[in-house]
N, C-alpha and C positions, 0 to 999 in steps of 0.2 A: 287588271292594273295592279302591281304591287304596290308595297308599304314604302318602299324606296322611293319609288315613282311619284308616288303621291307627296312626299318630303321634300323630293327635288322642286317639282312642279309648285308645291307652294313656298319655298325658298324663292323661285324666280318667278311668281306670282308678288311679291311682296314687294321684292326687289324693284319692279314695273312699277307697283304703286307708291314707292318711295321717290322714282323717276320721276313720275307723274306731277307727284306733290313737292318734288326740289328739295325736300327735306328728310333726311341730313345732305350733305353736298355730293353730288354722284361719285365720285370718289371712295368718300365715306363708305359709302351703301357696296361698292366695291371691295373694298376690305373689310366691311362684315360677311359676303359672299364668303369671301377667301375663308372667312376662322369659321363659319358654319357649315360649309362642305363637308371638310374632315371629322369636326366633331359628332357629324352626322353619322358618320360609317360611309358616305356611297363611294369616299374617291380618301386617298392617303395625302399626307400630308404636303409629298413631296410633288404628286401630282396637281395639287390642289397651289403651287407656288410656279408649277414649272414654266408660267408665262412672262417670270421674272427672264427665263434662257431665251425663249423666243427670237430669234433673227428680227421677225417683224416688229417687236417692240422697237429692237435696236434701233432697226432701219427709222421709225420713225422719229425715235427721239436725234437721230443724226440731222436727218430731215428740219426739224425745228430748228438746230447749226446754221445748216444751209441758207436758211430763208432768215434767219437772221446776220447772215453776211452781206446779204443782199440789200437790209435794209442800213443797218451801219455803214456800207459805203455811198448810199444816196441813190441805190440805180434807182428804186420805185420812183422817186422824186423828178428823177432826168426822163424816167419812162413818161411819167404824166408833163412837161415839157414839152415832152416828142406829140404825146395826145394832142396839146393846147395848138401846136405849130402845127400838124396834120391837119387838124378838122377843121380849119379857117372860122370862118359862120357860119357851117354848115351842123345844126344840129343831127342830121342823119349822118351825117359822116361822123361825128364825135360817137355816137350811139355803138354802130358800128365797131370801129376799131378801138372803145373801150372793153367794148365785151373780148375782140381779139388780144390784148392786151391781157386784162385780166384772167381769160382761161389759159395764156400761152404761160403767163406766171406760174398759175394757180398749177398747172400741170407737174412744176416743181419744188411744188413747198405747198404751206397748209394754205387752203384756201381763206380760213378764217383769218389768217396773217394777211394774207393779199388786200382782202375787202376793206378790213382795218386801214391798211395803209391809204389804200385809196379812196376812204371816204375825205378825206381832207383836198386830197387833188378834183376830185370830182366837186366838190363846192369849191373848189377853187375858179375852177375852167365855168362853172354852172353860172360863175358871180361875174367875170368877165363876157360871158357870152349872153347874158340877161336870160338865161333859160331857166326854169325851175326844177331843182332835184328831186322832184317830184316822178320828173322824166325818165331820171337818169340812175335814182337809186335801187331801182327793183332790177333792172338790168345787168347794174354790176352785181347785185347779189345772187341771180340765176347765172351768170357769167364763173362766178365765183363757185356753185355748186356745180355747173359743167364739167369745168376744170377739173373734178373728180373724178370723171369719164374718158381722158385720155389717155395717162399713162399710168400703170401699174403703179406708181408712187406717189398719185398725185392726192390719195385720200387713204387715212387708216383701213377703211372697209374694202378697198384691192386687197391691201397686201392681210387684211383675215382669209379672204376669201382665198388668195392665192396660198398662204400658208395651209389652208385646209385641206386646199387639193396637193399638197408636199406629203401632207400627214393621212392621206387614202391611197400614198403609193404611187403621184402623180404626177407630171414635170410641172404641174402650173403655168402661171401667165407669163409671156414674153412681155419686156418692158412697156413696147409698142401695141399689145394685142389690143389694149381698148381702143385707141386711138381710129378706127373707122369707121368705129360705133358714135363714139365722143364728134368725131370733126361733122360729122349728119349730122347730129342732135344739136353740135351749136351752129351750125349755119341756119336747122331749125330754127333753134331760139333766137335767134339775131333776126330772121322774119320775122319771129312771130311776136318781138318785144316792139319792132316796129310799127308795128298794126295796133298790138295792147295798149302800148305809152297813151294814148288818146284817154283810155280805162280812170287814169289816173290824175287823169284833170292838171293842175299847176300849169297852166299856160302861163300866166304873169307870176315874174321873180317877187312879188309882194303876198306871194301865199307863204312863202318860205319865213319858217319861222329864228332858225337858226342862220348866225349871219357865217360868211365866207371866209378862207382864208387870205390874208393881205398881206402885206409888208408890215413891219413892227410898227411905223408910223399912224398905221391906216387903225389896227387894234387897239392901239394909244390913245386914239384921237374916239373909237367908239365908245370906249369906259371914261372918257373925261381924264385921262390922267395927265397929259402937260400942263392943266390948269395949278393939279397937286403936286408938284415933284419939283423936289429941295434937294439943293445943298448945303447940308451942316458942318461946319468942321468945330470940334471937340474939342474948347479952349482949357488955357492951364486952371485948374480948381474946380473943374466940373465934376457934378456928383459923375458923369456917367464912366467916369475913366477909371480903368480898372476893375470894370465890372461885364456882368453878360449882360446879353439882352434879355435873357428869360426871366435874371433877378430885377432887371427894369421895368419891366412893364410897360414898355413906352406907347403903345399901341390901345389898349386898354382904359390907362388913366390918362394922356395925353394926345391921342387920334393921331399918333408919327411912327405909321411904319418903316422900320429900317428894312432896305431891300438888299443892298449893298452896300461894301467900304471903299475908298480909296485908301489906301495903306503905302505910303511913302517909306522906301528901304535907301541904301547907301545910293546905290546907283540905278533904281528903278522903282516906278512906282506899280502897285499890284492892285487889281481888284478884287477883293475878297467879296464872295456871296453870301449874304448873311444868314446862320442859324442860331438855334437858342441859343449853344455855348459859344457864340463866338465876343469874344470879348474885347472892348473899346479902350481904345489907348488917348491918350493927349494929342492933338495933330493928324488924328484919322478923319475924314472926309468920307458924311453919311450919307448916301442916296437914299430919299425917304420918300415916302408916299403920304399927304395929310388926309387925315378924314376932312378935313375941311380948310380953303386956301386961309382963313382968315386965324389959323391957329397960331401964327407970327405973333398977330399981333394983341395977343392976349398975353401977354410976356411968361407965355412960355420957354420960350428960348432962353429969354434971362436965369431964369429960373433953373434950367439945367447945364447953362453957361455954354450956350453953343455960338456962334455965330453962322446971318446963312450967308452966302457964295453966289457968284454970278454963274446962273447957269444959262450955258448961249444954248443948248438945244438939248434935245431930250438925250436921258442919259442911258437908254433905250438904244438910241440911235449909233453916239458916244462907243458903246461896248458888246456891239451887234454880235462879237465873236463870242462871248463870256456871257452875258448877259439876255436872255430871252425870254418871251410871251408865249401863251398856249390859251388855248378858249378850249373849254371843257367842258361838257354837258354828260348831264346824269342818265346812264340809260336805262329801261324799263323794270331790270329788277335790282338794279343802285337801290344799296342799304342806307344811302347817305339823306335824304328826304326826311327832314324833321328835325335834323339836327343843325346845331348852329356852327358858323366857319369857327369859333375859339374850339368846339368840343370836338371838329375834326383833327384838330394839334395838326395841321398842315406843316407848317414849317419846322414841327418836330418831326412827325414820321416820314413827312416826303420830301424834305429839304427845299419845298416850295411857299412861296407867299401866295395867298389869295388879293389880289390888289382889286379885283371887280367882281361886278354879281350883274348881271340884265337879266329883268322878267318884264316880261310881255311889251320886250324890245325895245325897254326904257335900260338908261345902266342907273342902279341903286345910290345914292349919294349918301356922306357923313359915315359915322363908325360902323366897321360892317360885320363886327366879329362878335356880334349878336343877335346876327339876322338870322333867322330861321333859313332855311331851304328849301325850295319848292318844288317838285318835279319838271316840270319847265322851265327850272333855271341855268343858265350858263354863265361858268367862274371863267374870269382870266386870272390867271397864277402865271408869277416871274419870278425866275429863277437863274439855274444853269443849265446848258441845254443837254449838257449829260444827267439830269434829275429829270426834266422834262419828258427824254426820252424811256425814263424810265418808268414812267408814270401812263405808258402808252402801252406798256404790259397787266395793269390791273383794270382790264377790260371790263368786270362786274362791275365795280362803282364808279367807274368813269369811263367813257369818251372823248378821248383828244380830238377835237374836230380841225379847227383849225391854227395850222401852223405856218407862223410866216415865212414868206418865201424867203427871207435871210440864212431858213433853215439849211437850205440847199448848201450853202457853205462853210456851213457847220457840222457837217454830218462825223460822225467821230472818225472814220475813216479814210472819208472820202475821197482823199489820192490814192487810195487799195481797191477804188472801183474794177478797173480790168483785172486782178487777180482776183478777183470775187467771182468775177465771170470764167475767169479760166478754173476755179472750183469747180464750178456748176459744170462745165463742160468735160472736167474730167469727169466728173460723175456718170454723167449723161455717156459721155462714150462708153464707159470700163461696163456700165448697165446693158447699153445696147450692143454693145460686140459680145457680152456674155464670159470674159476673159476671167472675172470674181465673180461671188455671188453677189447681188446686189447691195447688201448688208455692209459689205466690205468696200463696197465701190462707191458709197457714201460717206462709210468711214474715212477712204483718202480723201473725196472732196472735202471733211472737217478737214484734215489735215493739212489739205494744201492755202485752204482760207486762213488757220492758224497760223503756216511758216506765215504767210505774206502779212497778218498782222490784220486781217478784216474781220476777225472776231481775236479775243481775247480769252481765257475760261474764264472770268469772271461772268462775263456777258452770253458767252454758251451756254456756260449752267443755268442763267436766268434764261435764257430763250427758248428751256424746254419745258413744256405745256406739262409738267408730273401730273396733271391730273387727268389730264386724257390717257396718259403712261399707265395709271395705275386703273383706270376704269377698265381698259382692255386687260390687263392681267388679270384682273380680278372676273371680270364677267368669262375669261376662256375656259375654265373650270366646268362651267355648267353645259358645254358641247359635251365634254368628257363625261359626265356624272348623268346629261340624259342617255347617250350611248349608252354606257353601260347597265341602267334602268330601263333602258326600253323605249323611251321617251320619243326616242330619235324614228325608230321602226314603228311606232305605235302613229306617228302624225305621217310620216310618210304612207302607208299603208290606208289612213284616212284622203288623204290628199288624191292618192289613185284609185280609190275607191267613189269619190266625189267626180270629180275629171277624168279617168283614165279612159274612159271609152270614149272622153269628145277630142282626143289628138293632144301631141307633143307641143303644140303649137295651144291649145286652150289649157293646155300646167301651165307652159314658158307664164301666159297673160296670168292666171292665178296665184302663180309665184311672186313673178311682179307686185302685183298688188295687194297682198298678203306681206310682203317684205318691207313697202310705202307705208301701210297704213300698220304699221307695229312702230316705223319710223316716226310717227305722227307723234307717241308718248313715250318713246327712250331714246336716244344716241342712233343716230345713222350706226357708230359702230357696235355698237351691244345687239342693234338688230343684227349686223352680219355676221356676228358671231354664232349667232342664236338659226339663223337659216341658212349660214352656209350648207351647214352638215343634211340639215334636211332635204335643201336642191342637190347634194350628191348622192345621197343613198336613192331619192328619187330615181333619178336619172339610172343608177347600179339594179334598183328594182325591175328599170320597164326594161333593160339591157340598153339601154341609150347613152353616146358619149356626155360623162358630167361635164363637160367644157359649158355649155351653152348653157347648160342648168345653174351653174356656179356666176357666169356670166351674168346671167340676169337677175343675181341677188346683189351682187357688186352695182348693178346699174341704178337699182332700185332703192338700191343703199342711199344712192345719191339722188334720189329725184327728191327732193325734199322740199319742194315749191309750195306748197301747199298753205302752210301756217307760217306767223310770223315767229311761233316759237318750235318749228321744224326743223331748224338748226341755228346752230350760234350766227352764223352767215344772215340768214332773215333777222335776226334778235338786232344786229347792229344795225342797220340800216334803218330801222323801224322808226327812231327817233328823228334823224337827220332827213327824211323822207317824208316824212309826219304823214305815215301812213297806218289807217287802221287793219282791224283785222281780216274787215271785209276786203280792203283790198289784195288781200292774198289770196284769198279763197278764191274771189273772181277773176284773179289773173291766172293764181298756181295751178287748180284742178283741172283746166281745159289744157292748160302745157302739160301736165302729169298724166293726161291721158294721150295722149299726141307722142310723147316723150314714149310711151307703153308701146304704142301701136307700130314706130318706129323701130324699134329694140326685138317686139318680137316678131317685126318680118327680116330684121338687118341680121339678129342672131344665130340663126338657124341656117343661115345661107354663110354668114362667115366661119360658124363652130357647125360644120355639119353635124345633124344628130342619130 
C-alpha cells in the first residue's frame, strides 16, 4: 500500500466520520474533499473540479426544475384528491395506491420532494378516514425510496452509476433498464407493508400526535384564533401613521399582531401582507391578531387612536386567495428548539407571522413571542401563500405539515397544470426513444415548463437542492484518486479473494450489502460513487459483464430502509409518524434483506453475467 493510498484513504476516512457526526454540513465536508485532493498531489486541479462538467450533475439539478413544476401547478395536491376519491374507506386500498402513487412520482423527480409533498395529503386523507399515520407513514417513505429503482433518473445514485459505466467505455443504463427490477420490489413492498403496518400499532387516530390538514376555518378554530382577530382602522392623529411596524412594536408592548392591511386606492381596495417595513398610513384597515380578546378594553386602542370595525367572519376566510395558514412542526434535527418565536425574526426573515404554538395538543394562549420552543411543538404562521410555499424548502428547521385545502387554488400556477404535464412527458419520451442524451432531454422539459410559465427562474433556482449538487461533485474525485492510487484494485482484488470461489451470485449478495451498510453512515449518493467503480472492475476482473454488477450498487444505493436517518426520506416522516428508532430497524432490516434476495435472483437473469 502506497503513501498515496494511505492519504487518499484517510482523506475519505475523515470525510465518512464528518458524515457520521453532521458536522460541518455535507456539503461543506464536500468542498474541503475538492481543495484537499489537489493539494495533496494524487489528482490535478482540474480533475479534482471536473464534476462541475458532469451531464449527471446537470441532469439532476434539471430534475429539481421538473419536480418543481409539478408542485407550483397543484398536480401533487389533485394527485392526493384522486387518492382520497380512489380509496373510499377502504384503508387497504388507500395503502396500496399511495405507494403506487408515490413511486410512479418519485420515478420522475427527487423522491425526497415527493414524500415532503405528500406528508401533508397523507394526514390529510389519515384525518378524514380516522386512520392513524402511523399506518401510513413508513409506506409512503419506502414507497418513496422504491421509486429510486425504476427509472434511470429517478435517484442521483442511477445516474453515478450510469455515468460510471460511460466513463469504463460503456453504453450504460437505458431509461427503463431498472424498471423490472424496481416494479418486483414494489409490488414486493406493497405486500409486505400490508402485513408490517400491524408492526406499528396506531390503530386509533388518538395516538397521533400531530393534527391534520383542513380548511383555513378548521386551523383557525384549533389555535383559538376567531376569538382574537380585529379589525382596526388607523384614525387621523394616531401615533401609528406614518410609521413601520418594526419601529412599533406593537406586538411586544401591546399583545396586537398586525397580520395584514386593508389599504383603500382610488378605485380599489388592496390587501397588503404585513412585514416589518411596511408602513401605516391614516385610513389603513389592520387585521390583527390579540394576545388576549380583552386588550380592547384596557384602552389600548385609545391610546394609539385606532378604532375596531365589525368584523362578520374571519378574515382568513375574507382573503383565502392572499391570505393563508400553515401548521409547522419542527423536525428531529430543527436548530430551532430553545429559542424564542421574537429571536426566530419570523416575519423578518420568512415574511411570515407566527399566530399559534400547541404542545401536547393544547394551543398556548396570551403573548407568545417569548415562549420558548420545544421539540414537540407545532407553530401556525399566516401569511402569503407565496411565502408559505416558500418556507416548504427549508426542510432542516421545518416541516410544513399541514396545509389547508384552499391551498388547491392557490397554487402559483395552477391553470399551467397540463403544460407541466406535457413537460414531463416531453422528457420522458425524448429519454425513452434515445433521440438526445438524457441531459438534454430534461433540459427541454425545463424549457417547455418555462415557455408555459409553470416555473419562473426565480423559483427554478430556488428548487435546486445545491447541496446535494455540490456533495456529488465534490465526493467524484475520490473514484478518480483511489483509481489512480490503487485503491480501487487493491479492494476489488480483496473482495474476490474473500467471495470469488463461492459464485457470481454470493459477490452480487456481498456487494449488496457492503453498498447498504456504508449507506447506513453517508449519502445513498457518496455510497455510489464510492462503489460503483469497485462493482466494475470487479466484474472486469472475474471477465464478467459489469451490467449486473453496476446494477446492484444502484439498487442498494436505494434500499435504505433500515434507519430513520438512512436517508432524508425516513428523516421526514419520523416526526409526523411518531415513530421511534426501533421502529425501522424492525420493519427496514427484514424488507432490506427480501429487497437483497430478490435483486440477486432478478439481476443476473435480466443483466446476464
Amino acid at each position: 500500500m502506497n503513501v498515496d493510498l494511505l492519504l487518499v484513504l484517510f482523506l475519505l476516512a475523515s470525510c465518512v466520520g464528518l458524515f457520521v457526526i453532521n458536522k460541518p454540513r455535507m456539503d461543506v465536508v464536500a468542498l474541503l474533499a475538492m481543495v484537499a485532493l489537489p493539494l495533496s498531489g494524487v489528482i490535478g486541479v482540474n480533475e479534482a473540479l471536473a464534476g462541475f462538467s458532469d451531464p449527471s450533475v446537470v441532469l439532476i439539478a434539471a430534475l429539481f426544475v421538473i419536480g418543481n413544476g409539478l408542485v407550483r401547478t397543484g398536480i401533487a395536491y389533485r394527485l392526493g384528491d384522486w387518492l382520497m376519491r380512489s380509496a373510499g374507506s377502504s384503508e387497504t386500498r388507500l395503502l396500496v395506491l399511495l405507494m403506487l402513487a408515490v413511486a410512479g412520482l418519485g420515478s420522475v423527480m427527487s423522491s425526497t420532494g415527493v414524500v415532503a409533498i405528500f406528508i401533508p395529503v397523507v394526514l390529510s386523507i389519515a384525518a378524514r378516514m380516522k386512520v392513524s399515520p402511523r399506518r401510513l407513514m413508513m409506506p409512503l417513505a419506502f414507497a418513496g425510496l422504491i421509486s429510486g429503482m425504476l427509472t434511470l433518473v429517478a435517484t442521483p445514485p442511477n445516474m453515478v452509476v450510469h455515468s460510471e459505466l460511460r466513463r469504463a467505455g460503456l453504453d450504460g443504463f437505458a431509461f427503463f433498464s431498472f424498471a423490472p427490477i424496481g416494479l418486483a420490489i414494489l409490488v414486493l413492498g406493497i405486500g409486505y407493508m400490508l402485513l408490517a403496518r400491524r408492526w406499528l400499532g396506531g390503530d386509533t387516530v388518538q395516538e397521533v400526535a400531530v393534527e391534520q390538514r383542513d380548511t383555513l376555518d378548521i386551523l383557525a378554530q384549533r389555535y383559538r384564533l376567531p376569538e382574537r382577530e380585529r379589525r382596526l382602522r388607523v384614525l387621523p392623529g394616531s401615533v401609528l401613521a406614518n410609521q413601520a411596524l418594526d419601529e412599533l412594536k406593537l406586538r411586544s408592548q401591546y399583545g396586537i399582531n398586525v397580520i395584514a392591511i386593508e389599504r383603500q386606492y382610488k378605485f380599489r381596495k388592496q390587501l397588503l401582507i404585513a412585514t416589518g417595513n411596511t408602513e401605516l398610513f391614516v385610513g389603513d384597515v389592520l387585521l390583527v391578531d390579540l394576545a388576549s380578546p380583552a386588550i380592547g378594553l384596557l384602552g389600548a386602542y385609545e391610546e394609539l387612536g385606532v378604532e375596531s370595525l365589525q368584523l362578520s367572519d374571519s378574515y382568513y376566510g375574507d382573503y383565502s386567495r392572499e391570505l393563508g395558514l400553515a401548521e409547522v412542526a419542527l423536525p428531529p434535527d430543527s436548530r430551532l428548539p430553545g429559542k424564542t418565536i421574537q429571536e426566530l425574526g419570523f416575519r423578518s426573515t420568512y415574511k411570515l407571522n407566527v399566530v399559534g404554538v400547541r404542545r401536547n395538543h393544547q394551543a398556548l394562549q396570551g403573548l407568545l413571542v417569548d415562549e420558548k420552543l420545544k421539540p414537540a411543538d407545532t407553530l401556525l404562521v399566516a401569511g402569503s401563500w407565496k411565502h408559505i410555499h416558500r418556507l416548504q424548502g427549508l426542510s432542516r428547521d421545518f416541516l410544513v405539515l399541514s396545509l389547508p385545502a384552499e391551498i388547491d387554488d392557490v397554487a402559483p400556477a395552477a391553470n399551467q397544470a397540463p403544460f407541466a404535464l406535457l413537460g414531463l412527458a416531453v422528457m420522458v419520451g425524448l429519454m425513452v426513444s434515445g433521440l438526445v442524451p438524457n441531459v438534454l432531454a430534461a433540459l427541454i422539459g425545463c424549457l417547455v415548463m418555462g415557455l408555459f410559465r409553470c416555473v419562473d427562474m426565480d423559483s427554478a433556482y430556488k428548487a435546486i437542492h445545491w447541496q446535494s449538487l455540490v456533495l456529488i461533485v465534490g465526493m467524484l474525485p475520490f473514484a478518480l484518486a483511489l483509481e489512480k492510487t490503487g485503491g480501487i484494485a487493491l479492494a476489488v482484488s480483496g473482495l474476490i479473494g474473500l467471495f470469488g470461489d463461492a459464485g457470481p451470485h454470493a459477490l452480487l449478495a456481498c456487494l449488496f450489502l457492503l453498498t447498504a451498510v456504508i449507506g447506513l453512515f453517508i449519502s445513498n449518493t457518496a455510497t455510489a460513487v464510492l462503489m460503483a467503480p469497485v462493482a466494475i472492475s470487479t466484474a472486469t476482473q472475474l471477465g464478467a459483464s459489469p451490467y449486473p454488477f453496476a446494477m446492484i450498487v444502484a439498487l442498494a444505493a436505494s434500499a435504505a430502509f433500515m434507519t430513520p436517518i438512512s436517508s432524508p426520506v425516513n428523516t421526514l416522516v419520523l416526526g409526523p409518524g411518531q415513530y421511534r428508532f426501533a421502529d425501522f430497524v424492525r420493519v427496514g432490516v427484514p424488507f432490506t434483506l427480501l429487497v437483497m434476495l430478490v435483486s440477486v435472483l432478478l439481476v443476473p437473469w435480466l443483466f446476464p453475467l
